[in-house]
Structures are given as C-alpha cells and as structure tokens.
C-alpha positions as CSV (number, residue, x, y, z in Angstrom):
1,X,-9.1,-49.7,2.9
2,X,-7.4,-49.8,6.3
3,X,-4.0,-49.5,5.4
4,X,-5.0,-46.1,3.6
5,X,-7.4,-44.8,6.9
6,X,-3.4,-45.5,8.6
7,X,-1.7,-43.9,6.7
8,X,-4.0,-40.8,6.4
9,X,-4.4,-41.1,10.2
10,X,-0.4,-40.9,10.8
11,X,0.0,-38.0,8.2
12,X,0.0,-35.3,10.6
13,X,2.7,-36.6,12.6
14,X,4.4,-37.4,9.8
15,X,4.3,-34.0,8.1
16,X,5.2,-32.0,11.9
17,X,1.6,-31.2,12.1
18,X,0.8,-32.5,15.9
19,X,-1.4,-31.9,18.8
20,X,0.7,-28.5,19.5
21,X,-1.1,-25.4,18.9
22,X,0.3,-23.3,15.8
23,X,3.3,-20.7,16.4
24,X,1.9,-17.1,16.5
25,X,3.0,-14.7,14.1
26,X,2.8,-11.1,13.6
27,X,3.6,-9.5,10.3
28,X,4.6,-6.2,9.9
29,X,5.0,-3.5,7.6
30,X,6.6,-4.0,4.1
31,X,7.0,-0.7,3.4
32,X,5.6,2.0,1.3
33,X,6.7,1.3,-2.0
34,X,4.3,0.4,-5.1
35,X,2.7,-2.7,-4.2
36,X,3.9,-3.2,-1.0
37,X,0.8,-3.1,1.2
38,X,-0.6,-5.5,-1.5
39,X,2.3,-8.4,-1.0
40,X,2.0,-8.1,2.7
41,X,-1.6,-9.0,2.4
42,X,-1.1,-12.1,0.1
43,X,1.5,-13.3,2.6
44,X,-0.9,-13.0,5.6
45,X,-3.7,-14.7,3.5
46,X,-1.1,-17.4,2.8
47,X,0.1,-18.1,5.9
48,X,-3.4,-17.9,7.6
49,X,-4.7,-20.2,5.4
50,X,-1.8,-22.7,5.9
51,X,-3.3,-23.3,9.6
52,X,0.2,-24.4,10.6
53,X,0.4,-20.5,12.3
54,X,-1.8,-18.2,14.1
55,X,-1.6,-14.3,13.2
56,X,-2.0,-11.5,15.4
57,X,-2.4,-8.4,15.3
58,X,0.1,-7.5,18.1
59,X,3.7,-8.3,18.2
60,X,3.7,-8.8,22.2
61,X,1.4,-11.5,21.4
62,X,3.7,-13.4,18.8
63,X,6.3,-16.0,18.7
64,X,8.0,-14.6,15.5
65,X,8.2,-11.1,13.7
66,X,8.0,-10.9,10.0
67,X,9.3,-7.9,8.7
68,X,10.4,-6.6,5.1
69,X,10.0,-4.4,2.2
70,X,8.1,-5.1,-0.7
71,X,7.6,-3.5,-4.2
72,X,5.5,-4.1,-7.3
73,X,6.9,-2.4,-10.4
74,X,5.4,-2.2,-13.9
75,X,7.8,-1.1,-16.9
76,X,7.0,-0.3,-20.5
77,X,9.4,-2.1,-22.7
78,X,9.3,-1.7,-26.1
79,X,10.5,-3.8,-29.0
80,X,13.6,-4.0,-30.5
81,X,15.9,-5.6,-32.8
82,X,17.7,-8.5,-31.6
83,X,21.0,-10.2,-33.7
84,X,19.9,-8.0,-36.8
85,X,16.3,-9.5,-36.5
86,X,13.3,-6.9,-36.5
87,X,10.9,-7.2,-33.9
88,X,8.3,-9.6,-34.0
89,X,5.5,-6.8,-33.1
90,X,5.7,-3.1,-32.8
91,X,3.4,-3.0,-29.8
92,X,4.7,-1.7,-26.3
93,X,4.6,-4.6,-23.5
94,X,3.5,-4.0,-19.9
95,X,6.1,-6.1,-17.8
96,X,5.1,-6.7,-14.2
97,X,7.8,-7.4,-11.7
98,X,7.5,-7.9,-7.8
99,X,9.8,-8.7,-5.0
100,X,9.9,-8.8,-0.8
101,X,12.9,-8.6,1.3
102,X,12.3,-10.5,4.2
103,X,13.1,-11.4,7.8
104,X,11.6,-13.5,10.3
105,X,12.7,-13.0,14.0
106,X,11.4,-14.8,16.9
107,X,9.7,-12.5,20.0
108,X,13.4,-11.9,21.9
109,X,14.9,-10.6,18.6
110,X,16.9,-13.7,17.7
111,X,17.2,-14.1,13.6
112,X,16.2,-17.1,12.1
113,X,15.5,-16.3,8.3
114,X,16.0,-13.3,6.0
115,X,15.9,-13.6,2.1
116,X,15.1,-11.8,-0.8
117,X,12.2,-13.5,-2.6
118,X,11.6,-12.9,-6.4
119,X,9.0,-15.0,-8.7
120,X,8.6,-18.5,-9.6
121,X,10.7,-19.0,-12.8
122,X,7.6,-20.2,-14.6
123,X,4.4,-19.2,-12.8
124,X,1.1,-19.5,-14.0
125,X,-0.8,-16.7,-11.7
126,X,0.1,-13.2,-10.9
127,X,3.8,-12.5,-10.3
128,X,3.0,-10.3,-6.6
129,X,1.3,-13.6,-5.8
130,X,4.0,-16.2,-7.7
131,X,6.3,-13.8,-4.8
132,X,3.6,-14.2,-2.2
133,X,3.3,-17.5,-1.9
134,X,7.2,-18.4,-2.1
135,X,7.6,-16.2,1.1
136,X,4.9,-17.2,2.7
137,X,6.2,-21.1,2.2
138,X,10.0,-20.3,3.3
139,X,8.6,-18.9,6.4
140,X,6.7,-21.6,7.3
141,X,9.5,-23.6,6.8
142,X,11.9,-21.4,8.8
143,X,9.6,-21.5,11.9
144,X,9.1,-25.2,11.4
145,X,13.0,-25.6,11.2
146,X,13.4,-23.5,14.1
147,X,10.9,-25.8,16.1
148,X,13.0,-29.0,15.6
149,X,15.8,-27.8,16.7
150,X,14.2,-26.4,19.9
C-alpha cells in the first residue's frame, strides 16, 4: 500500500506536472469555413479540461497564441461499382470529414508548432472531435516541449 501512495505521490513530477502554475493560452479564430467555429470550441474544451494550461480571453494576457483554420465538410457519395463488382447497396452515404491547420506561437511571436491535423485513423466518436482532440494533445505537447528546453 505504500509503495503505490509513492508512486502516485511522485506522478506529477514525473509526468511535468509540478508546483508551476499552467502556461496561459489564448486561442484564436479558425476561420469561417463550415465547422470552423465548432472545432475551435472542442479544442478550447480540450485543452481547458487538461488543467495543464489556463485560457484567456485576451492575447496580451497569454504565453502562447493558437491560431488556424478549420473546416467540417460533409459529401454525398454514392455507390458504385468496384473491379466489375456491383455495389453492395444503392443508398447514398453521408461522409463527414474535418480538419484544422494549426500554429501555436508564444506571446513575442516566436513559432514553436504548426501542423495540419486530420482524424484518428480509426476513431470511435465524431470525426470534428477525433480532429479536436489530436490538436488539442499536440499543443499540449508543443508548449510542454518548449518548457524543457527553456
């Protein structure tokens, strides 16, 4: 029982998670594409529920800038016929694809991320938050990158 209450005890430092209060971070627009105002939501939900950053709602105030564009698209696709195989159903599909184009500065403009984040190969939720939560889990790992090399 003690050796577990240790090692639970010493996670925090273990994982970078100290006494030093969270970076701040301010999120900006993703642009006004289909979906775009949705995916910057999901990222701020995910990161503020991380607790390993602050938002705020003033870039003066932050440490880093996140910036981007974002976009949800839905397309019809219909079935057709594939090595001289007919379809296996005649019914028109809905296919849902979303992806954000990301960069993450810190306050004096210096770059220290940018990526283009699609889906989770295999995702079992929504793909706008399969895309959501990938960016919001590289950023956190781009600031926490950034703060060991300070």
């Amino acid at each position: 029982m003690n050796i577990l209450f240790l090692i639970v005890l010493g996670a925090g430092s273990v994982f970078g998670q100290d006494d030093a209060p969270p970076m701040k971070v301010f999120v900006g627009g993703f642009g006004s594409r289909e979906g775009a105002n949705e995916l910057r939501e999901m990222v701020m939900d995910r990161l503020g529920k991380s607790g390993r950053v602050t938002l705020v709602y003033n870039f003066l105030e932050s440490d880093f800038i996140l910036t981007g564009t974002g976009e949800v698209t839905k397309e019809k696709h219909s079935p057709h016929w594939e090595g001289g195989h007919p379809p296996y159903s005649n019914e028109t599909r809905i296919v849902t694809n979303a992806f954000v184009s990301a960069e993450l500065k810190t306050k004096d403009n210096k770059r220290i991320w940018a990526a283009d984040v699609g889906p989770y190969p295999m995702f079992n939720r929504s793909v706008a938050s399969s895309v959501a939560g990938r960016t919001a889990k590289k950023v956190l790992s781009a600031i926490n990158k950034y703060g060991k090399k300070k």
